[in-house]
Biopython code that builds the backbone (N, CA, C, O; Angstrom):
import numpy as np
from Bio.PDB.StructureBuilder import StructureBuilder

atoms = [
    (1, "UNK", "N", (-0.621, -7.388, 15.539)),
    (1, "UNK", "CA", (-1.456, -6.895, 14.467)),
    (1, "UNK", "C", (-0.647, -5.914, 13.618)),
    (1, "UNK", "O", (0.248, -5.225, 14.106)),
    (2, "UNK", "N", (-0.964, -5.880, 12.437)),
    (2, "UNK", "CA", (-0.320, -5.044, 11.533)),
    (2, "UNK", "C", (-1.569, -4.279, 10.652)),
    (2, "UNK", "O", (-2.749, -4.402, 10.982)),
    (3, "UNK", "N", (-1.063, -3.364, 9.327)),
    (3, "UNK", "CA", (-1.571, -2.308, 8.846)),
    (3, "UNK", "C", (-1.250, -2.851, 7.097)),
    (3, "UNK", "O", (-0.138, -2.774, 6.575)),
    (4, "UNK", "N", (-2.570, -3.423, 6.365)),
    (4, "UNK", "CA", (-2.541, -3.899, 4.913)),
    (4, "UNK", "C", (-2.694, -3.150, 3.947)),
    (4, "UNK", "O", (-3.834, -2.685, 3.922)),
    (5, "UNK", "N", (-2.147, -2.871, 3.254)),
    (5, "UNK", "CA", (-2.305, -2.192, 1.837)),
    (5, "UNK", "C", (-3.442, -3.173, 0.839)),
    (5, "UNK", "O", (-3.008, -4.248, 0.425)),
    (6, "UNK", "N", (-4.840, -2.777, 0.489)),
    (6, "UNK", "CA", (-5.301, -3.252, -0.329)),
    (6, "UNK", "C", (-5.924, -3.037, -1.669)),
    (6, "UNK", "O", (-5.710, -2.188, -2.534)),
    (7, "UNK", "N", (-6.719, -3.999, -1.602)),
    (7, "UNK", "CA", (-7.220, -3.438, -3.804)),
    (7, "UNK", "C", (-7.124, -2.220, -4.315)),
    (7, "UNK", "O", (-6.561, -1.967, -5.380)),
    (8, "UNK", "N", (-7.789, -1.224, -3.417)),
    (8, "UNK", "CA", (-8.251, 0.038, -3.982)),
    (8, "UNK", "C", (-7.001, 0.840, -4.351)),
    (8, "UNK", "O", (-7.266, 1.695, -5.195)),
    (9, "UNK", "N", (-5.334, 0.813, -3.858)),
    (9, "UNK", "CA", (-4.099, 1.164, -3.541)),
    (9, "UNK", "C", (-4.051, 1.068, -5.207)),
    (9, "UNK", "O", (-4.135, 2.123, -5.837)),
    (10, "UNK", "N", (-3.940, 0.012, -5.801)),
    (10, "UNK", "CA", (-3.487, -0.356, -7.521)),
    (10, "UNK", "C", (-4.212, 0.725, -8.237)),
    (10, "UNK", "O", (-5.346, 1.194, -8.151)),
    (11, "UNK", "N", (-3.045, 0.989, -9.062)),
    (11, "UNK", "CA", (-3.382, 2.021, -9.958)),
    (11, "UNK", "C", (-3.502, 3.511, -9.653)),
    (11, "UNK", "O", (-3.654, 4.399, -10.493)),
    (12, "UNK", "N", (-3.384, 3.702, -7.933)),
    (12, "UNK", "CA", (-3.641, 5.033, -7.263)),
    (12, "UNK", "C", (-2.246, 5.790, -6.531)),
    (12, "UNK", "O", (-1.802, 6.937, -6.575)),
    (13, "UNK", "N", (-1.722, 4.264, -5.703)),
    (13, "UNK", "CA", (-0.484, 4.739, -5.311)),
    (13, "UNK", "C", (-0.500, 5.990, -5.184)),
    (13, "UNK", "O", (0.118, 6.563, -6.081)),
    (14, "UNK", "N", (-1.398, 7.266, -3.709)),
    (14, "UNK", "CA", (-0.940, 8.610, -3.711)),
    (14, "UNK", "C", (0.324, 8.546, -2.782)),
    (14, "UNK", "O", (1.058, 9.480, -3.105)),
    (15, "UNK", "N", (0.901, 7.776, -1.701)),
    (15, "UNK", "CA", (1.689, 7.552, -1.070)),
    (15, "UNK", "C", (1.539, 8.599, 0.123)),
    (15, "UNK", "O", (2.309, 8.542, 1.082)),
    (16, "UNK", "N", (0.533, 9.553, 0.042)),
    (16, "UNK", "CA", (0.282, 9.967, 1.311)),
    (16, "UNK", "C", (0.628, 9.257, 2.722)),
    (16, "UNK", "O", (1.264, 9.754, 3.651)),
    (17, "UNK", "N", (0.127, 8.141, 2.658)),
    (17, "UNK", "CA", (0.627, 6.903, 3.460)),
    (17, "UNK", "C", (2.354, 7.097, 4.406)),
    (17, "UNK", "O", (2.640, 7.260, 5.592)),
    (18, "UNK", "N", (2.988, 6.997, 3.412)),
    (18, "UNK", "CA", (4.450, 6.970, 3.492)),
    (18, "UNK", "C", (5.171, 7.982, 4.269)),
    (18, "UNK", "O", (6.382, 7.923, 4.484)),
    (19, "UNK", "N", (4.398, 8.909, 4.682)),
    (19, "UNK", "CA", (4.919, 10.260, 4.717)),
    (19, "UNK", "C", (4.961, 10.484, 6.786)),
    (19, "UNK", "O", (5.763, 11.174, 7.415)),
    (20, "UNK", "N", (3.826, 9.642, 7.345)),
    (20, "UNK", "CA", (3.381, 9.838, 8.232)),
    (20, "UNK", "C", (3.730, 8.464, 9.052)),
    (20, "UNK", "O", (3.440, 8.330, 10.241)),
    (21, "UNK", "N", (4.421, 7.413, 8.234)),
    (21, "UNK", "CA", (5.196, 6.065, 8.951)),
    (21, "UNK", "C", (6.261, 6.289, 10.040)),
    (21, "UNK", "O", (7.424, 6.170, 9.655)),
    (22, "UNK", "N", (6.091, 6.546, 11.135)),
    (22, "UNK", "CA", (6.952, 6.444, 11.939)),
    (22, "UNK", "C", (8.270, 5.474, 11.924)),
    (22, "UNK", "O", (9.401, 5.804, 12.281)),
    (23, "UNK", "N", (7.912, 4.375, 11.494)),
    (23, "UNK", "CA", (8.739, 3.026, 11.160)),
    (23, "UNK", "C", (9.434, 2.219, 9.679)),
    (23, "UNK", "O", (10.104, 1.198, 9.519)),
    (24, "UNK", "N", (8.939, 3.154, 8.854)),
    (24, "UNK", "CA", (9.111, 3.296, 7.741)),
    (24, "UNK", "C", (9.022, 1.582, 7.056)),
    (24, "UNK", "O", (10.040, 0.928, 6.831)),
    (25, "UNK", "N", (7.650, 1.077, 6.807)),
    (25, "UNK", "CA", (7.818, -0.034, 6.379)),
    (25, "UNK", "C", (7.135, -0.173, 5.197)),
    (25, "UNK", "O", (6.802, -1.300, 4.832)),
    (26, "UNK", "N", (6.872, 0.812, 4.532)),
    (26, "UNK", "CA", (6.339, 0.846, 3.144)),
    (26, "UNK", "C", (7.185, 0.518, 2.141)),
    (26, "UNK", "O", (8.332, 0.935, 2.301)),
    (27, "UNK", "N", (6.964, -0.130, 1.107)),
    (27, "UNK", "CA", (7.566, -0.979, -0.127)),
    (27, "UNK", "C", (6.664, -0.364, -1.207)),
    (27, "UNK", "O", (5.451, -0.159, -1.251)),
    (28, "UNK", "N", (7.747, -0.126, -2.123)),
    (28, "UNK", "CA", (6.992, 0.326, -3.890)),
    (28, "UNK", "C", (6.810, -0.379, -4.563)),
    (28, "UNK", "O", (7.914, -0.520, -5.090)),
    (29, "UNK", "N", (6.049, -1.146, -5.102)),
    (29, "UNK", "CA", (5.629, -1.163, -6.845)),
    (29, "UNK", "C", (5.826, -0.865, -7.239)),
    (29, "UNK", "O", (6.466, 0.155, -6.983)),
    (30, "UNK", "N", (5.487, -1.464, -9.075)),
    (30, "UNK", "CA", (4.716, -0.488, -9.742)),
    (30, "UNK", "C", (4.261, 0.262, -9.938)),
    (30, "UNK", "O", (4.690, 1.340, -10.350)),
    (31, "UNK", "N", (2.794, -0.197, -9.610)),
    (31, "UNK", "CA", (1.826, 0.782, -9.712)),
    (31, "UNK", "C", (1.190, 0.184, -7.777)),
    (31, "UNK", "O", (0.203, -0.457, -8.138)),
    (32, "UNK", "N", (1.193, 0.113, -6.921)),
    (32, "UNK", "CA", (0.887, -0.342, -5.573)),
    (32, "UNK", "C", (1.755, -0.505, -4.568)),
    (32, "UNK", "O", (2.857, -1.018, -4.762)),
    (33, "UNK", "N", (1.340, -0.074, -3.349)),
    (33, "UNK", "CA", (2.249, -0.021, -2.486)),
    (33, "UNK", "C", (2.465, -1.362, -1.572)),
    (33, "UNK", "O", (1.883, -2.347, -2.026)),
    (34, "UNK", "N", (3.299, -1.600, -0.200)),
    (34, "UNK", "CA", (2.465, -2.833, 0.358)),
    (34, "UNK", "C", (3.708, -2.241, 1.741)),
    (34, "UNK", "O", (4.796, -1.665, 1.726)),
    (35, "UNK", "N", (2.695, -2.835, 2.921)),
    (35, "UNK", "CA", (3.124, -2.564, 4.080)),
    (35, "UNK", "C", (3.995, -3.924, 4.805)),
    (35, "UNK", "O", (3.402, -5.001, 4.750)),
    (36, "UNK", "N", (5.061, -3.910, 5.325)),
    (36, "UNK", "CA", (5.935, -5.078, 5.582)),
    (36, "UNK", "C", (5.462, -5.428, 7.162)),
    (36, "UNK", "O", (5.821, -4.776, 8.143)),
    (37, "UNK", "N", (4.393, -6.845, 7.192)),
    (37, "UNK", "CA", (3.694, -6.758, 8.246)),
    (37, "UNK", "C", (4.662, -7.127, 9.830)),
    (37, "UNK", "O", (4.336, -7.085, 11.016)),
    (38, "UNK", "N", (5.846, -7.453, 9.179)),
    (38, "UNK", "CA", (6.856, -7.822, 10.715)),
    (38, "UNK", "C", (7.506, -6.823, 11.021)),
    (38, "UNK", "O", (8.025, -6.947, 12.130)),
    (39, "UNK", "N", (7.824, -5.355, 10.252)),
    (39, "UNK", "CA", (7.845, -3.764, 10.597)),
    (39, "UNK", "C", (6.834, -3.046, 11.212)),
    (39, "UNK", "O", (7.102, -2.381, 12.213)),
    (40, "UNK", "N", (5.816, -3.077, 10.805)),
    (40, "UNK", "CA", (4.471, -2.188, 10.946)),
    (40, "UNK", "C", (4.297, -2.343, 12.420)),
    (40, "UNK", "O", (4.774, -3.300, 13.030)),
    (41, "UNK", "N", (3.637, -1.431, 12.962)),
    (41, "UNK", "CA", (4.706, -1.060, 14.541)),
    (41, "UNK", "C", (2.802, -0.829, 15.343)),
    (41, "UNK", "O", (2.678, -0.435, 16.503)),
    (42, "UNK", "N", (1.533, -1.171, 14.427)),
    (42, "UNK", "CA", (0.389, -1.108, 14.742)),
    (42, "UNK", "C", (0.291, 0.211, 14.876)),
    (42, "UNK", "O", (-0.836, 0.569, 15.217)),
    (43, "UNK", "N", (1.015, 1.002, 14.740)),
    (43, "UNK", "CA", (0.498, 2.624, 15.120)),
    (43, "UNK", "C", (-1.195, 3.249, 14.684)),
    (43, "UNK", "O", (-2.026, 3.762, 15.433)),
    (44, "UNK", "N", (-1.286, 2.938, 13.045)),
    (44, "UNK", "CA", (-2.457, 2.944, 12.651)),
    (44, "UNK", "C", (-2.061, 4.455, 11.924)),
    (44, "UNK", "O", (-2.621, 4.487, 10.829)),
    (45, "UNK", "N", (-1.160, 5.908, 12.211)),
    (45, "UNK", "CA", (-0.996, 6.963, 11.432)),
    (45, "UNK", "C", (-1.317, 6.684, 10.022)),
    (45, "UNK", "O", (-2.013, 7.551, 9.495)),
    (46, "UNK", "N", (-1.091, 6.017, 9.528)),
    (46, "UNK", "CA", (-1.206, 5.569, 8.049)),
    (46, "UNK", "C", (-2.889, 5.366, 7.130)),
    (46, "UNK", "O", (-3.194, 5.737, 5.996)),
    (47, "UNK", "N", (-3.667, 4.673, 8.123)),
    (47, "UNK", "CA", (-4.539, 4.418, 7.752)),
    (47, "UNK", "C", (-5.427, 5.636, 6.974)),
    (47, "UNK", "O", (-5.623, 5.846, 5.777)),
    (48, "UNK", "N", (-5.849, 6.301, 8.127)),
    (48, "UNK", "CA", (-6.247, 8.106, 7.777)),
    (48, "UNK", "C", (-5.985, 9.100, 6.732)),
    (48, "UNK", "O", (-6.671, 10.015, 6.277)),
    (49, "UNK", "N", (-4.450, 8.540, 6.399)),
    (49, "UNK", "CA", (-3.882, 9.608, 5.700)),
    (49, "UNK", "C", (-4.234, 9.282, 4.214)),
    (49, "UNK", "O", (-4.075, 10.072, 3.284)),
    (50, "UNK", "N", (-4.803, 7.836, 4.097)),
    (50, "UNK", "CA", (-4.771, 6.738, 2.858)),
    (50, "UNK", "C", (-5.964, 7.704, 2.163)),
    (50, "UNK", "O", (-7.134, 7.601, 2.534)),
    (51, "UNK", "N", (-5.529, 8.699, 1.067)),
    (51, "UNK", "CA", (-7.171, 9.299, -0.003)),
    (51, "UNK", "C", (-7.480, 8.090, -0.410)),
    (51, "UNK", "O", (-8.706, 8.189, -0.366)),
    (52, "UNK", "N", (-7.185, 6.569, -0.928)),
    (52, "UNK", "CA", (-7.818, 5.538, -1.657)),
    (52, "UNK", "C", (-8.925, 5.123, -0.674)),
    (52, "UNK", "O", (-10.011, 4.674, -1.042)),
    (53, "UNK", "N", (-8.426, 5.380, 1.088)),
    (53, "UNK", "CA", (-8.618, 4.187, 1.618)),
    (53, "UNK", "C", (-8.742, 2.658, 1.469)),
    (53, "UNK", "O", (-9.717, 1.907, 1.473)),
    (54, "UNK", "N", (-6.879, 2.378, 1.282)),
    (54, "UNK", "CA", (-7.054, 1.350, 0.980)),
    (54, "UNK", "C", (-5.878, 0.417, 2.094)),
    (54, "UNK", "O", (-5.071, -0.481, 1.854)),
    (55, "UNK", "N", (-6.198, 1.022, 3.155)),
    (55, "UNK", "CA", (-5.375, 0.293, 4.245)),
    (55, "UNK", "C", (-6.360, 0.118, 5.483)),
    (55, "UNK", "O", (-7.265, 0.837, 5.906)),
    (56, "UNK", "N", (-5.737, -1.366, 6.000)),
    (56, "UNK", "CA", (-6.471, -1.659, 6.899)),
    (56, "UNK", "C", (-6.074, -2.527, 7.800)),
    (56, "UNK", "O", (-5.128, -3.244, 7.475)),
    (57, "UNK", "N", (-6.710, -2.711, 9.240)),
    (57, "UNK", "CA", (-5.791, -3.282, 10.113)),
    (57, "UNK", "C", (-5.953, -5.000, 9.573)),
    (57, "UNK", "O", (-6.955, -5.266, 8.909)),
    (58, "UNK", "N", (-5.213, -5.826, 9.801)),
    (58, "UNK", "CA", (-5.186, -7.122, 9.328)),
    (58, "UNK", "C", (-6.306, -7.956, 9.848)),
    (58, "UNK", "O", (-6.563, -9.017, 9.278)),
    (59, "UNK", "N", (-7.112, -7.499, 11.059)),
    (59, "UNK", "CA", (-8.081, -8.308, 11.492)),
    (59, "UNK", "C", (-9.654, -7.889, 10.699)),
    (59, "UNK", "O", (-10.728, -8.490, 10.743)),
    (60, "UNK", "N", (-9.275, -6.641, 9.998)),
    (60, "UNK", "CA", (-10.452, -6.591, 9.045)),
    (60, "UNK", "C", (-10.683, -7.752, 7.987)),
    (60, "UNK", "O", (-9.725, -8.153, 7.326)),
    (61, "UNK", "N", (-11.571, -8.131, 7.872)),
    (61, "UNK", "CA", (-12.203, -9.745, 7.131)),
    (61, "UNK", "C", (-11.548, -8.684, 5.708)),
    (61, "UNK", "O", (-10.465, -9.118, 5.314)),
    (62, "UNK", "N", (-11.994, -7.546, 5.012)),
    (62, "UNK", "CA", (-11.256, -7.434, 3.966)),
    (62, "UNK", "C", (-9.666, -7.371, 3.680)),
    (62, "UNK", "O", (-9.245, -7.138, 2.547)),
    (63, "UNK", "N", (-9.071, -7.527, 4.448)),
    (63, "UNK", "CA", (-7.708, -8.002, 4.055)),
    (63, "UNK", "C", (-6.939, -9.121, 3.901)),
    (63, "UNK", "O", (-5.721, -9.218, 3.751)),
    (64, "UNK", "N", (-8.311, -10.459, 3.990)),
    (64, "UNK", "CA", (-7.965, -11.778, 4.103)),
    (64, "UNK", "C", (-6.812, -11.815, 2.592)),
    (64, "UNK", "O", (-5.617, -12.054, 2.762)),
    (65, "UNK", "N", (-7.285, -11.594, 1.432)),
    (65, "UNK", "CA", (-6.334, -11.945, 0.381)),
    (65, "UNK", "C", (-5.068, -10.982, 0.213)),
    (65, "UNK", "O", (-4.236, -11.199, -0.668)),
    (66, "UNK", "N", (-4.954, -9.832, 1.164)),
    (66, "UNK", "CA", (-4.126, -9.166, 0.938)),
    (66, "UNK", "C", (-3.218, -9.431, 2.046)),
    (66, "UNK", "O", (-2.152, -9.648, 1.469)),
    (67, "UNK", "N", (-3.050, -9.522, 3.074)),
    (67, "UNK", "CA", (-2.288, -9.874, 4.001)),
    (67, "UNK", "C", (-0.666, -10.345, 2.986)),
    (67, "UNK", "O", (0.357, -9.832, 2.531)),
    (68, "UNK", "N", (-1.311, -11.524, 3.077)),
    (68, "UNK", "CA", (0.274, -12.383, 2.200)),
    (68, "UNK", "C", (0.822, -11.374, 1.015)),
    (68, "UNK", "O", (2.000, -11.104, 0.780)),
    (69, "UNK", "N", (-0.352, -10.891, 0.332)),
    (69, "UNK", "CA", (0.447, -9.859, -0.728)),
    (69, "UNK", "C", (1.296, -8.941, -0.073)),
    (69, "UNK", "O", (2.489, -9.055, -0.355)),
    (70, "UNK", "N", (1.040, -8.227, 0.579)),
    (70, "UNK", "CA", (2.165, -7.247, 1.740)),
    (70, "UNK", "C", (3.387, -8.193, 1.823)),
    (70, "UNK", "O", (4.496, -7.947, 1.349)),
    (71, "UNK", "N", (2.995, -9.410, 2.554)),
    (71, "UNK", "CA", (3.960, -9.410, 3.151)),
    (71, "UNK", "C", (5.206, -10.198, 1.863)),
    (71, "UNK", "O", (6.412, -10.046, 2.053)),
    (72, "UNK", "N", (4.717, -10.954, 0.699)),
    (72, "UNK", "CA", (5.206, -11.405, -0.516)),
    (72, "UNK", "C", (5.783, -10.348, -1.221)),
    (72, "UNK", "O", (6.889, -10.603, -1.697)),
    (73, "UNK", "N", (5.208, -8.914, -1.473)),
    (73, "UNK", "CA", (6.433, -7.934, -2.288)),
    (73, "UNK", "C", (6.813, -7.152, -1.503)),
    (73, "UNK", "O", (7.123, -6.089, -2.041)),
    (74, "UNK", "N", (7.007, -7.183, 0.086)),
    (74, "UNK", "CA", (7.836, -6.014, 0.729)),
    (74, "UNK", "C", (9.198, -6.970, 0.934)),
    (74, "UNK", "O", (10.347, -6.581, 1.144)),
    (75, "UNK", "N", (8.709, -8.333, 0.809)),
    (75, "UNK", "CA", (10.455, -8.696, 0.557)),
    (75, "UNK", "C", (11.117, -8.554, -0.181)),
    (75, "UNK", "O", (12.332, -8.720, -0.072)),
    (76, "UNK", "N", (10.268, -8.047, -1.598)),
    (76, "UNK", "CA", (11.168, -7.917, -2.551)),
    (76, "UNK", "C", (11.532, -6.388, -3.407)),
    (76, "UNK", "O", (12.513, -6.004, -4.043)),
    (77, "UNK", "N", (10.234, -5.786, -3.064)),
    (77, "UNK", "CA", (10.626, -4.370, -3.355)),
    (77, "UNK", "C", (11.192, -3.297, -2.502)),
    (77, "UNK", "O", (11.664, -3.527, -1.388)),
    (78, "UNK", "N", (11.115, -1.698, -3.239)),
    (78, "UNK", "CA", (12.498, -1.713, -2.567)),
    (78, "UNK", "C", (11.456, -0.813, -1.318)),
    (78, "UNK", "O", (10.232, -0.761, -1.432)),
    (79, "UNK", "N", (12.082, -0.278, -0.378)),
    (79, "UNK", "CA", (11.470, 0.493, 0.639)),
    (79, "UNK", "C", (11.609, 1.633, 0.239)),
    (79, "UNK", "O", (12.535, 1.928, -0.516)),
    (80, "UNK", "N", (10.526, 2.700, 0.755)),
    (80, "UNK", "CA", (10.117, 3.790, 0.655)),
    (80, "UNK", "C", (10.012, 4.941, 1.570)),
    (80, "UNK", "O", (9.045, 4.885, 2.329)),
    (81, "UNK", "N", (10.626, 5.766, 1.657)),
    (81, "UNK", "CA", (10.427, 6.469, 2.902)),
    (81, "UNK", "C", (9.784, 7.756, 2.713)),
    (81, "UNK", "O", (9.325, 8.230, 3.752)),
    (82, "UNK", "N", (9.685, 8.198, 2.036)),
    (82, "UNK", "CA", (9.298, 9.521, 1.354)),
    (82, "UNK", "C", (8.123, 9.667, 0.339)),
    (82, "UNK", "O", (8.152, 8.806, -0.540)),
    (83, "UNK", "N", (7.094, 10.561, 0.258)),
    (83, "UNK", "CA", (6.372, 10.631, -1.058)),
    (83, "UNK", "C", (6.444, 11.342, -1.875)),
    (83, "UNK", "O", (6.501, 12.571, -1.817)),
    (84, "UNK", "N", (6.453, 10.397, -3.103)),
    (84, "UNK", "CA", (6.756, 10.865, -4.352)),
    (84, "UNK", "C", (5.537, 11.409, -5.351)),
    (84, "UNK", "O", (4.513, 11.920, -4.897)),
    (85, "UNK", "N", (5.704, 11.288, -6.301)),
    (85, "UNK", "CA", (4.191, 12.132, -7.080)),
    (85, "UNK", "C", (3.345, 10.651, -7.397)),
    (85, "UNK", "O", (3.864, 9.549, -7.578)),
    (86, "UNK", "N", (1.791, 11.014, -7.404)),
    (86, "UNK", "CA", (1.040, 9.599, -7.697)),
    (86, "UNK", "C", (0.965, 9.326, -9.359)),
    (86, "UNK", "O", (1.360, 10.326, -9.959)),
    (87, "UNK", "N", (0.646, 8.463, -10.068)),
    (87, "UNK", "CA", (-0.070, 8.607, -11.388)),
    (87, "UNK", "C", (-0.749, 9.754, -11.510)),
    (87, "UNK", "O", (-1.473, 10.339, -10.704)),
    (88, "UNK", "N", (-0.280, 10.135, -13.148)),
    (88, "UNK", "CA", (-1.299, 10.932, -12.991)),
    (88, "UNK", "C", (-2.928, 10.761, -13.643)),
    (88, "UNK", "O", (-3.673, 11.643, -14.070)),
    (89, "UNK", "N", (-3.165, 9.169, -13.527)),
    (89, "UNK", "CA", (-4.437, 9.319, -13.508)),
    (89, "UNK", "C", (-5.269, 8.566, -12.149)),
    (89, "UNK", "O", (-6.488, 8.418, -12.066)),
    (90, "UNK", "N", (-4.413, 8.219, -11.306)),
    (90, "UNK", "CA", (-4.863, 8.060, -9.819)),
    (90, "UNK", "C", (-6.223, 8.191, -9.492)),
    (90, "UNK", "O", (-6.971, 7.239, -9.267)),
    (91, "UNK", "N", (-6.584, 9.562, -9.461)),
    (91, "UNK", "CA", (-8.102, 9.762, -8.933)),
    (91, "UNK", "C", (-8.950, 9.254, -9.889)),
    (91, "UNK", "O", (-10.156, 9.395, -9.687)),
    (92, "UNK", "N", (-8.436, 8.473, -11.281)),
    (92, "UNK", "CA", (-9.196, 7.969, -12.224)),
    (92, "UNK", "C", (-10.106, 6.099, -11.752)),
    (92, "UNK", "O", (-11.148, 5.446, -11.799)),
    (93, "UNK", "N", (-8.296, 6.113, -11.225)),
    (93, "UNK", "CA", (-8.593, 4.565, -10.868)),
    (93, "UNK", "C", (-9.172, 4.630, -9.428)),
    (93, "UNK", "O", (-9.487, 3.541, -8.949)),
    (94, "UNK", "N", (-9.383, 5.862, -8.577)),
    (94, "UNK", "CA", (-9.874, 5.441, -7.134)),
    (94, "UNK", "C", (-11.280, 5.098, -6.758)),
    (94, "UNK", "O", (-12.215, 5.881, -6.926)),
    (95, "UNK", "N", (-11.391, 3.994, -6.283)),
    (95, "UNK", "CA", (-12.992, 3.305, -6.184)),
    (95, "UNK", "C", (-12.981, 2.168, -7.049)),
    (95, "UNK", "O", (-13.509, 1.146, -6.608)),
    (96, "UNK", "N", (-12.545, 2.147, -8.052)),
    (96, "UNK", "CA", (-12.578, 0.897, -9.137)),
    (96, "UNK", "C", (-12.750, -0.327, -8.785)),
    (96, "UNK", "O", (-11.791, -0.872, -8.238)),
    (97, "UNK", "N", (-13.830, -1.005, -8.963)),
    (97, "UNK", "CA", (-13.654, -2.218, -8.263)),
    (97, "UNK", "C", (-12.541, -3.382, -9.565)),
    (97, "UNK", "O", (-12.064, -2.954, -10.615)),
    (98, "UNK", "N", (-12.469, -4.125, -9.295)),
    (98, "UNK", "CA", (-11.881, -5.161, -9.958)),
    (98, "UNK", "C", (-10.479, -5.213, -10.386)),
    (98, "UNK", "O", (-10.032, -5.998, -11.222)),
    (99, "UNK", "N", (-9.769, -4.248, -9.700)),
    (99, "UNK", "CA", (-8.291, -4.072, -10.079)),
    (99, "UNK", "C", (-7.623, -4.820, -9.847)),
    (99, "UNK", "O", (-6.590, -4.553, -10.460)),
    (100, "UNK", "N", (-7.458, -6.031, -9.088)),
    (100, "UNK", "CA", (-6.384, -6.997, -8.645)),
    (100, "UNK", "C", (-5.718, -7.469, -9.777)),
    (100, "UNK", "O", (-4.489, -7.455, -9.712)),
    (101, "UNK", "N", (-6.268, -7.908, -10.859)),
    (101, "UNK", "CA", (-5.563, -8.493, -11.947)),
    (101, "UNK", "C", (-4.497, -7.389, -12.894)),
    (101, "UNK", "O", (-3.795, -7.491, -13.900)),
    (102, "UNK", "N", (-4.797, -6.492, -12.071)),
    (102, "UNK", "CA", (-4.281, -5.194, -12.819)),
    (102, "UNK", "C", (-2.319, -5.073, -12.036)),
    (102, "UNK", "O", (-1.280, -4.772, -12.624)),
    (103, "UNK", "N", (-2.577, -5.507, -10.375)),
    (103, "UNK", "CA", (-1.061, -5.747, -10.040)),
    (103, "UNK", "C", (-0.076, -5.850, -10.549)),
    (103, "UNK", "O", (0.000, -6.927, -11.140)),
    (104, "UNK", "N", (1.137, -4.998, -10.671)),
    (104, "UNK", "CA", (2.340, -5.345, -10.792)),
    (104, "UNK", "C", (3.156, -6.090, -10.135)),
    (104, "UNK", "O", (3.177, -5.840, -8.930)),
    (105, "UNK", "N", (3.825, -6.899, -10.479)),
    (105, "UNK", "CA", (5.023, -7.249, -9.496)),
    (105, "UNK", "C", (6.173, -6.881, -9.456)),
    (105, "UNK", "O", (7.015, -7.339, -8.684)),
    (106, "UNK", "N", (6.465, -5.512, -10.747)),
    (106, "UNK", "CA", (7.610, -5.316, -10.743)),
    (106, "UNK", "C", (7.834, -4.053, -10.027)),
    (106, "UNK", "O", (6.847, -3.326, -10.141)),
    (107, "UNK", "N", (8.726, -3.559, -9.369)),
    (107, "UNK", "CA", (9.230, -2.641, -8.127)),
    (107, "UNK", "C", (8.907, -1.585, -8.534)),
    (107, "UNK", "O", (8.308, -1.552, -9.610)),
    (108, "UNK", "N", (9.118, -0.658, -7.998)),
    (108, "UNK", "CA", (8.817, 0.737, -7.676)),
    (108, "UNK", "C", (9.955, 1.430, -8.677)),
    (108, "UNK", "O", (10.922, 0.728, -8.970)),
    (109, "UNK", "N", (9.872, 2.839, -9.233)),
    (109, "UNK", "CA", (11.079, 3.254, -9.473)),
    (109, "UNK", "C", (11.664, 4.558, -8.233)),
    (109, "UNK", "O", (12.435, 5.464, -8.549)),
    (110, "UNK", "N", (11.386, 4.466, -7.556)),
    (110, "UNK", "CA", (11.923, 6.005, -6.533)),
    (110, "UNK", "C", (13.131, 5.907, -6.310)),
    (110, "UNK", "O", (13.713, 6.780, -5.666)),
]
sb = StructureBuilder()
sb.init_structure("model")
sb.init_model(0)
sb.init_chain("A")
sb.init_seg("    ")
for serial, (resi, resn, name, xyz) in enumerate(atoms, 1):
    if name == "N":
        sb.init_residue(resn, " ", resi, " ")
    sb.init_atom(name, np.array(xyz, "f"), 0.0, 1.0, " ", f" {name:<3s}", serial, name[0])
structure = sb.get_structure()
């Protein structure tokens, strides 16, 4: 079992998350983070720390469409070990429903 980055993450990215990874398998975006599910070590530290709450263990029915997204841009973006500053309109976008179309695919800058 692993630990998913989902919807609510876009546009919020606080990376609180990142900070408390023992295993360091977080990947940047854009604007979204995503957890690399053949790293993620099940610890669960991460989940808690998430202000979007937008992580979750993979057997939650809401991470059916996100699963593959994790695991599709942590191959390609870059890894993250550290947190950096969020948007600064983050707490604007947190709760928002309908953000998926809003995804970047292009990498992180850290």
């Amino acid at each position: 079992m692993a630990y998913v980055v989902t919807e609510n993450c876009i546009k919020c990215k606080f990376q609180d998350c990142v900070e408390v990874c023992p295993v360091d398998c977080f990947y940047e975006g854009e604007n979204f983070l995503v957890i690399n599910p053949d790293e993620c070590i099940d610890c669960g530290v991460c989940e808690p720390e998430c202000p979007a709450e937008a992580i979750f263990p993979d057997s939650d029915p809401q991470t059916a469409d996100w699963t593959e997204t994790n695991r599709k841009f942590a191959s390609i973006w870059p890894n993250i070990t550290k947190k950096g500053d969020a948007p600064a309109d983050a707490q604007d976008w947190n709760g928002k429903p309908g953000k998926a179309s809003l995804l970047s695919d292009k990498p992180g800058q850290s």
